[in-house]
C-alpha positions as CSV (number, residue, x, y, z in Angstrom):
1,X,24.4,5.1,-9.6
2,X,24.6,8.1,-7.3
3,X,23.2,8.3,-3.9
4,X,22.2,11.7,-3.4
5,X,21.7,12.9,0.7
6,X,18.8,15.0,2.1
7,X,17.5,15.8,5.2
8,X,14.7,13.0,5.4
9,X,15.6,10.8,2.9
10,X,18.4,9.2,0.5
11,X,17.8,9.1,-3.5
12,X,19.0,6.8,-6.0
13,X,19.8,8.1,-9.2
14,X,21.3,6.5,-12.0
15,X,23.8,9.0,-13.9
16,X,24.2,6.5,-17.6
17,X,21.0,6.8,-18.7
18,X,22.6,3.9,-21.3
19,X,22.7,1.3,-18.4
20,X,18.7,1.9,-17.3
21,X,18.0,1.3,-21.1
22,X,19.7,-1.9,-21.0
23,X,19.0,-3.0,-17.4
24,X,15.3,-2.5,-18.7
25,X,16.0,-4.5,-21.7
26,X,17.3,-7.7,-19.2
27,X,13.9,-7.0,-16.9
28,X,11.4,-7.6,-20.2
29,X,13.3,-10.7,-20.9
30,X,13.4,-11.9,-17.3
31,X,9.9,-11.1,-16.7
32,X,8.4,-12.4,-19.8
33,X,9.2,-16.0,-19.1
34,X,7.8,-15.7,-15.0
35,X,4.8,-14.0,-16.7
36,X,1.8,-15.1,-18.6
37,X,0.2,-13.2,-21.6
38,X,-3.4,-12.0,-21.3
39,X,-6.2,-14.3,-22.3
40,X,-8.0,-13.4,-25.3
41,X,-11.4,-13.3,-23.4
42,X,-10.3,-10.2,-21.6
43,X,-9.1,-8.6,-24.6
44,X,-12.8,-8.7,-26.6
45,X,-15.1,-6.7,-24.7
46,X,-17.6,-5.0,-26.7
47,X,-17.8,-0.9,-26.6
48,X,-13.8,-0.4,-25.3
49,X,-13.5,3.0,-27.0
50,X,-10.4,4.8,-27.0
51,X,-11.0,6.6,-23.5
52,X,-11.5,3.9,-21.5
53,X,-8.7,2.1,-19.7
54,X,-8.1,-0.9,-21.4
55,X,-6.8,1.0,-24.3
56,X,-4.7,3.3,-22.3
57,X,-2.6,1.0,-21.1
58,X,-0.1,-1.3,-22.1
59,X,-1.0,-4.9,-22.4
60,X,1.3,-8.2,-22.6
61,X,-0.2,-10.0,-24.5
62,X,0.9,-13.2,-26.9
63,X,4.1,-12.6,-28.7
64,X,3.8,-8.6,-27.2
65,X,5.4,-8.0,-23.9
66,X,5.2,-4.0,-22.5
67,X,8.0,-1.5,-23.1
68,X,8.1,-0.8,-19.8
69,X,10.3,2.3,-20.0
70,X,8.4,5.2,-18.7
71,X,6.0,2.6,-17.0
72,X,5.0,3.9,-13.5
73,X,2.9,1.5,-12.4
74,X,2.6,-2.8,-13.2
75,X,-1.4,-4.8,-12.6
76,X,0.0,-8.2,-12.1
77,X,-2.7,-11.2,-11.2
78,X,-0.9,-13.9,-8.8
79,X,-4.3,-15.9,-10.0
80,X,-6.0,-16.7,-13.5
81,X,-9.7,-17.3,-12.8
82,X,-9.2,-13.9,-10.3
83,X,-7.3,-11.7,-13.2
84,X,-9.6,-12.5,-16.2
85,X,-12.8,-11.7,-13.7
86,X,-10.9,-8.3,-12.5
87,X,-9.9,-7.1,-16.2
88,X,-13.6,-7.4,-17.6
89,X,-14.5,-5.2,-15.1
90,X,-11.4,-2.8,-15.1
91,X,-10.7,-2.3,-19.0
92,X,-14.4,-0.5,-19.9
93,X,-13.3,2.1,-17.0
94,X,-12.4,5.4,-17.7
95,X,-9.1,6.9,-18.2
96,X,-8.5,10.4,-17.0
97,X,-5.1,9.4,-15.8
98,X,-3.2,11.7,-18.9
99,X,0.3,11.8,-16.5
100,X,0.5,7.9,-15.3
101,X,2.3,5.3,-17.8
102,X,0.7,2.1,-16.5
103,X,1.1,-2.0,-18.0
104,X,-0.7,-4.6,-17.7
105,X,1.8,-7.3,-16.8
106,X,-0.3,-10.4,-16.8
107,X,-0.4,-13.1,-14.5
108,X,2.2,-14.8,-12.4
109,X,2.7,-19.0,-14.2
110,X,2.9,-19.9,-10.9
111,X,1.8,-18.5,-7.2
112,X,4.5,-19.7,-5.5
113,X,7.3,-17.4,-3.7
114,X,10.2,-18.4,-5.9
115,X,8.0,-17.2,-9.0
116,X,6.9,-13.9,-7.6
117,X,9.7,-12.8,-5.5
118,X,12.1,-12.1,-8.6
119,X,9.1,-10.5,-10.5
120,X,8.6,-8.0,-7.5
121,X,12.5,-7.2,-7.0
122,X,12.9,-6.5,-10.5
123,X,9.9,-4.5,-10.3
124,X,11.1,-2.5,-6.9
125,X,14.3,-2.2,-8.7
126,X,13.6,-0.2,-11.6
127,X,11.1,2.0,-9.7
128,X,7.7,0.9,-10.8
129,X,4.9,0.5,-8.7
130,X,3.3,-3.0,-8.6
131,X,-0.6,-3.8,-7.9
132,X,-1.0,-7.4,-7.2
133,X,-4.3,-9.4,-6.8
134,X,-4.6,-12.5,-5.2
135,X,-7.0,-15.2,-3.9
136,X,-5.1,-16.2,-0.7
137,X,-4.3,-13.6,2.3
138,X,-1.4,-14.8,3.0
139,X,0.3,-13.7,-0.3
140,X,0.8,-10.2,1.7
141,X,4.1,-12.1,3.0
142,X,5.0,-12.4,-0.6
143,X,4.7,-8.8,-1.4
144,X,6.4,-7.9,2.0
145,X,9.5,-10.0,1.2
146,X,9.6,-8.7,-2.3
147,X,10.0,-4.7,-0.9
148,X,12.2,-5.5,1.6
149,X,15.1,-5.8,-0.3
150,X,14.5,-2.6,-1.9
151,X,13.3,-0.5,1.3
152,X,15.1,-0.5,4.8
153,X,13.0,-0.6,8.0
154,X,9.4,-0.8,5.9
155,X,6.5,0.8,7.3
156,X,3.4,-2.1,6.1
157,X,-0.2,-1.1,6.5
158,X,-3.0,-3.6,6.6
159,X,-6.8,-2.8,5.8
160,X,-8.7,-5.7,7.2
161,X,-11.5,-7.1,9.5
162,X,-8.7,-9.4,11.3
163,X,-5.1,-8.0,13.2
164,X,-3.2,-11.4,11.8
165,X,-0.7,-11.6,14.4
166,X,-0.8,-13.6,17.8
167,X,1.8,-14.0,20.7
168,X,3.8,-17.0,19.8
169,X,2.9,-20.5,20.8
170,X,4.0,-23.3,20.2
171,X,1.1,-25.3,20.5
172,X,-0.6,-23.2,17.3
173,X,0.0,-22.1,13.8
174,X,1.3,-18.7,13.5
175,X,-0.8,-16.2,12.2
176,X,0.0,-14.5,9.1
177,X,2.1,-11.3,10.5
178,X,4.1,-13.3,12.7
179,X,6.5,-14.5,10.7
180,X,7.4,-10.7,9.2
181,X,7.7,-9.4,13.3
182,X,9.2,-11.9,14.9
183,X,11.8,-13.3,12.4
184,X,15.1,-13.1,13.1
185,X,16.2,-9.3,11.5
186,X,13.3,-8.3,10.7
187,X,12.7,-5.2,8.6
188,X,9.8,-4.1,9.9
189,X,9.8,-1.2,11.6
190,X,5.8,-0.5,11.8
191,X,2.5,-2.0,11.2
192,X,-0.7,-0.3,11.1
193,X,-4.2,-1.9,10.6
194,X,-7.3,-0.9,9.9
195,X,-10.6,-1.9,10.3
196,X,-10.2,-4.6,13.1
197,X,-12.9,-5.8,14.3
198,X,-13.4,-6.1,17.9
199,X,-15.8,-9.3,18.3
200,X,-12.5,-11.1,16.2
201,X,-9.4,-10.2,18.2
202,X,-8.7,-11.0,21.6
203,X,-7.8,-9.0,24.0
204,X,-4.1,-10.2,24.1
205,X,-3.7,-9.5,20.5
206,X,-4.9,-5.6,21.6
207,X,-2.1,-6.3,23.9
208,X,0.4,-7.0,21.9
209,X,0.1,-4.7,19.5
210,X,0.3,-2.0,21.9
211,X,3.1,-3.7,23.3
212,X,5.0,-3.4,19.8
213,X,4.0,0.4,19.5
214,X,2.1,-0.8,16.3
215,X,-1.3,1.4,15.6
216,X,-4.6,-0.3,14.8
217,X,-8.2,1.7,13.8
218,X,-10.6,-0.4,14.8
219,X,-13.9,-0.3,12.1
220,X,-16.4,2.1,14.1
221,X,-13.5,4.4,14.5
222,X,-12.4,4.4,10.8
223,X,-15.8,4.6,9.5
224,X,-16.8,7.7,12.0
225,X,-13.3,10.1,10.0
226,X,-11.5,8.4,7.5
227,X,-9.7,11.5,7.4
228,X,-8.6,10.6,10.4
229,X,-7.1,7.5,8.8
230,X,-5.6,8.8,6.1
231,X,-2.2,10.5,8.2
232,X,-1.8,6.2,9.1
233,X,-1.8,5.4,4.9
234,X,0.3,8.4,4.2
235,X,2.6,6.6,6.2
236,X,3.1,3.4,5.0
237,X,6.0,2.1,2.3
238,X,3.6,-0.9,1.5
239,X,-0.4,-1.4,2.0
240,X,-1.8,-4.6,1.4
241,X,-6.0,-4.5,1.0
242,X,-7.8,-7.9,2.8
243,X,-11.5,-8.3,0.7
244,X,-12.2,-9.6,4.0
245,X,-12.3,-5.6,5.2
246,X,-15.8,-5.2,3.4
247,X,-19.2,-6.2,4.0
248,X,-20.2,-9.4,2.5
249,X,-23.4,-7.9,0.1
250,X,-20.5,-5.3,-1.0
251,X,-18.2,-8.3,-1.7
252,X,-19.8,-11.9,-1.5
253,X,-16.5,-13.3,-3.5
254,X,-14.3,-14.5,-0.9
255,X,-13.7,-16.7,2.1
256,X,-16.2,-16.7,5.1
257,X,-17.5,-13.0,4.7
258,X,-18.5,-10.6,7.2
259,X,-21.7,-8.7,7.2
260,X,-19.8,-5.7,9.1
261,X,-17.1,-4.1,7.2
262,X,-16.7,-1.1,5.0
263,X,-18.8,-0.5,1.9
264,X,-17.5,0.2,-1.2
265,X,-17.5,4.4,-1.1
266,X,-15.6,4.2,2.4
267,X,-12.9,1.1,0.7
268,X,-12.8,3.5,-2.6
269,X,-11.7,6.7,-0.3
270,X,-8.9,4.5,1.4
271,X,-7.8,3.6,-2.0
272,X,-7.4,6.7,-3.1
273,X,-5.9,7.7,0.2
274,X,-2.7,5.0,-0.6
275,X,-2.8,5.7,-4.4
276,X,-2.4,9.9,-3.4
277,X,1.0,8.8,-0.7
278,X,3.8,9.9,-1.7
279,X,5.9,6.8,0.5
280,X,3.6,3.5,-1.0
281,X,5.5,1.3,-3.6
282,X,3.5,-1.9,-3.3
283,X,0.1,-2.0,-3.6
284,X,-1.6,-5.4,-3.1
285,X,-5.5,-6.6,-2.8
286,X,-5.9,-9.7,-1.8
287,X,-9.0,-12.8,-0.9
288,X,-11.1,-12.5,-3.7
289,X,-12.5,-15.4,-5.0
290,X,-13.7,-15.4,-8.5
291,X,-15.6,-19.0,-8.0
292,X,-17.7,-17.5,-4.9
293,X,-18.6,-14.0,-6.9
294,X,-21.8,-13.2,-7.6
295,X,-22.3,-11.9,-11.0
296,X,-19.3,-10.3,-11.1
297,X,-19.7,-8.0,-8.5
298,X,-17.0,-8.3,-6.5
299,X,-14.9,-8.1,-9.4
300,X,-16.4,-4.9,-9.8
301,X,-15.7,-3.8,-6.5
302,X,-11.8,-4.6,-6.7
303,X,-11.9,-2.6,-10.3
304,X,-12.8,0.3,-8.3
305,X,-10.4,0.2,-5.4
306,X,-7.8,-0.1,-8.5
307,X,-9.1,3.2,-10.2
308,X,-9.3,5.1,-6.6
309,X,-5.9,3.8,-6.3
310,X,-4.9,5.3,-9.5
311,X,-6.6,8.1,-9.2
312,X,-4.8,8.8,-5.8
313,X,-1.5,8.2,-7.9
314,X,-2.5,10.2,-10.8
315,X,-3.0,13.8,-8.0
316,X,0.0,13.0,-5.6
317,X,0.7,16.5,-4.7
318,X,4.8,15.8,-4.9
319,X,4.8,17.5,-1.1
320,X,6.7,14.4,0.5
321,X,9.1,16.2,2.7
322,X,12.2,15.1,1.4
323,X,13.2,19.2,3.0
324,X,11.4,21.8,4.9
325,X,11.4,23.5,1.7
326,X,7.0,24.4,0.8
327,X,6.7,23.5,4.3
328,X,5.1,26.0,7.1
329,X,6.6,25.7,10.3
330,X,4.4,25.6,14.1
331,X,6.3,25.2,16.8
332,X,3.7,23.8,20.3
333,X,4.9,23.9,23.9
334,X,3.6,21.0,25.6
335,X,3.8,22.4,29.2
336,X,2.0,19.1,30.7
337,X,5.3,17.4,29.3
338,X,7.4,19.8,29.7
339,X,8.8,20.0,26.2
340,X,7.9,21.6,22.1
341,X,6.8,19.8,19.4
342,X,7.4,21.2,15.9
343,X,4.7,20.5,13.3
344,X,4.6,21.0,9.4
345,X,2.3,21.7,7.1
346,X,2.7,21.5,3.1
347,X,1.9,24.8,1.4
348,X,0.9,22.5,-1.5
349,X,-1.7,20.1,0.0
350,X,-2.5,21.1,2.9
351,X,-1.4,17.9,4.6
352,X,0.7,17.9,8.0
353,X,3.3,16.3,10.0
354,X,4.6,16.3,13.4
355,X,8.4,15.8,13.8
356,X,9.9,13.1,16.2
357,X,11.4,15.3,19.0
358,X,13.9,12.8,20.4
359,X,17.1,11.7,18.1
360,X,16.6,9.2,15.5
361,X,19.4,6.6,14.5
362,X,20.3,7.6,10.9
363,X,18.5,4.3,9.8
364,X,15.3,5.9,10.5
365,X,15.6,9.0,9.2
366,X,13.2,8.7,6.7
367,X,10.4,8.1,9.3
368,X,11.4,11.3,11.3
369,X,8.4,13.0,10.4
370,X,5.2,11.5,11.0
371,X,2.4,12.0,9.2
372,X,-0.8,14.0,11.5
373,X,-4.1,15.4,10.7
374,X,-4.8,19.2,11.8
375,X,-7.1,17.8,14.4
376,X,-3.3,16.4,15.5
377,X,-2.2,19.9,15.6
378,X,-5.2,21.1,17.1
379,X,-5.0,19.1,19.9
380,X,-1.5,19.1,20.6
381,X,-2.5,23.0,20.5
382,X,-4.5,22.4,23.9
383,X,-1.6,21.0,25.7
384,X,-2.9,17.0,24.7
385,X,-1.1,14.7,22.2
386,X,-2.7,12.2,20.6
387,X,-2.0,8.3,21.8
388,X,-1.2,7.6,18.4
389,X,1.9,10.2,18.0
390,X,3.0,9.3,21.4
391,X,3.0,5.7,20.5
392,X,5.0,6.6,17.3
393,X,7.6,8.4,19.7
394,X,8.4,5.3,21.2
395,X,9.2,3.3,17.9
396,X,12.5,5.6,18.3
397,X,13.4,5.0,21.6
């Protein structure tokens, strides 16, 4: 294995293409006893014609786990009831995805840490992307843990109705993201959310997030430019999707739902948004319910922010910028702060970022550019930066 140095990131590249065969080989075995075959019931659907996604794809089923050389991206269920309800409704899909290599892993024997963790370093490990769907919110931990031993200083966002983090008491529970911010070491270096709700976070929880330089969209604000959003999902190394973040006649299946949220175009487009970043390895939905569904159609819904997802994945532009190479270059004198910014726009996409103007420890170099929109650019143009990049400045400081 040779580590190969550029400008804004390091890449891993193995040189005996003998050892990824057999390292491989030693993953199929390893995950075929943590995983379970697919049920038979999701197999027989009626009308699956050759086009359509569930014969695309490689499937582990009985006695037949996936080849997964070439494989790009894993569906895991961490649930049974939950992965049976999704793959009825994901298999009669289309599949215009002719450049992604994707398996169907099964489902986890057993949602507990010690069974998933292993599944999802392996997974990290040999560079394939996992999507994971689970019944409990709080399996985001799980899929946090399981990337951070691949990826240093992760960047995690979170689409959901709730900011799950709290200052710490003793006299309460901890909420779900306090135990990946406050543990000792943590690897976290940012944490984005969106589609908080204001009538369900406190003030102090505003507070502290602010205090942490961590960003958070609240719904009206997300809903009013996703586009606007998107620069936040670029961004992130990891997103996990709360059903919780839609309205409950988009989604009834799941735990105490909302009647605010997003609908199902606006969750779709956010999909597509993390499936189109050229930074996300783990990909995770999580809080349906398949007992509190309606006729399937929250199953349906979660099939769709799937195929967005892939979508996004299957027209990633490849404009990352691991150099300034396809990059245009816009230099913008702040004279209010009395210093230049430099933006950069891909050739290729059209996208932007705006690079940290204060030193970065080589840790974070990575991060050094931060993904913008061009109304960013535009306003940094009229002598005003946006809170958010300002905020972003201070992660480095």
């Amino acid at each position: 294995m040779v580590l190969i140095q550029h400008p804004f990131v390091t890449f891993r590249l193995y040189t005996n293409p003998r050892l990824v065969v057999t390292s491989l080989v030693n993953i199929v075995i390893m995950l075929d006893n943590w995983l379970s075959p697919i049920a038979h019931s999701a197999l027989a659907l009626p009308n699956l014609e050759e086009d359509h996604l569930g014969k695309c794809i490689q499937i582990h089923t009985e006695g037949n786990f996936p080849d997964l050389h070439g494989i790009q991206i894993a569906i895991i269920a961490l649930n049974e009831k939950e992965g049976l309800a999704l793959r009825k409704a994901l298999y009669p899909m289309s599949f215009p995805f002719e450049g992604l290599h994707i398996a169907d892993l099964g489902t986890i024997r057993k949602c507990s840490p010690e069974f998933i963790m292993p599944v999802l370093i392996e997974l990290h490990e040999s560079d394939i992307l996992p999507i994971l769907i689970g019944s409990d919110p709080a399996l985001l931990q799980i899929q946090y843990k399981g990337l951070q031993h691949e990826v240093q200083h992760i960047n995690m966002v979170a689409i959901d109705e709730l900011i799950r983090l709290s200052v710490p008491a003793e006299d309460k529970s901890p909420d779900l993201f306090n135990e990946i911010v406050f543990q000792e070491k943590s690897k976290l270096f940012h944490l984005g959310i969106i589609g908080c709700q204001t009538h369900f976070t406190l003030p102090s929880t505003y507070r502290l997030m602010e205090e942490l330089h961590f960003d958070y969209i609240r719904l009206g604000t997300a809903k009013a430019s996703l586009a606007e959003v998107e620069p936040i999902i670029r961004d992130a190394d990891l997103l996990s999707f709360q059903m919780a973040a839609l309205k409950q006649c988009e989604a009834p299946g799941q735990d105490n739902p909302s009647p605010s949220g997003f609908n199902v175009e606006e969750a779709c487009q956010l999909s597509r948004y993390a499936g189109m970043s050229e930074k996300v390895k783990s990909f995770g939905i999580f809080g349906y319910k398949a007992s509190l569904d309606r006729k399937a159609q929250t199953a349906n819904v979660l099939a769709q922010l799937i195929w967005y997802f892939l979508d996004g994945l299957n027209n990633r532009k490849g404009d990352f910028p691991v150099t300034t190479e396809g990059l245009t270059e816009y230099i913008v004198e702040l004279k209010t702060l009395d210093f230049t910014v430099t933006f950069w726009k891909s050739q290729r996409s059209g996208r932007w970022w705006l690079q940290v103007p204060v030193k970065t420890a080589k840790k974070h170099q990575r991060h050094r550019l931060i993904p913008c929109s061009y109304n960013d650019y535009k306003m940094a143009s009229q002598d005003e930066l946006p809170d958010r990049l300002v905020n972003a400045f201070k992660r480095f400081l």
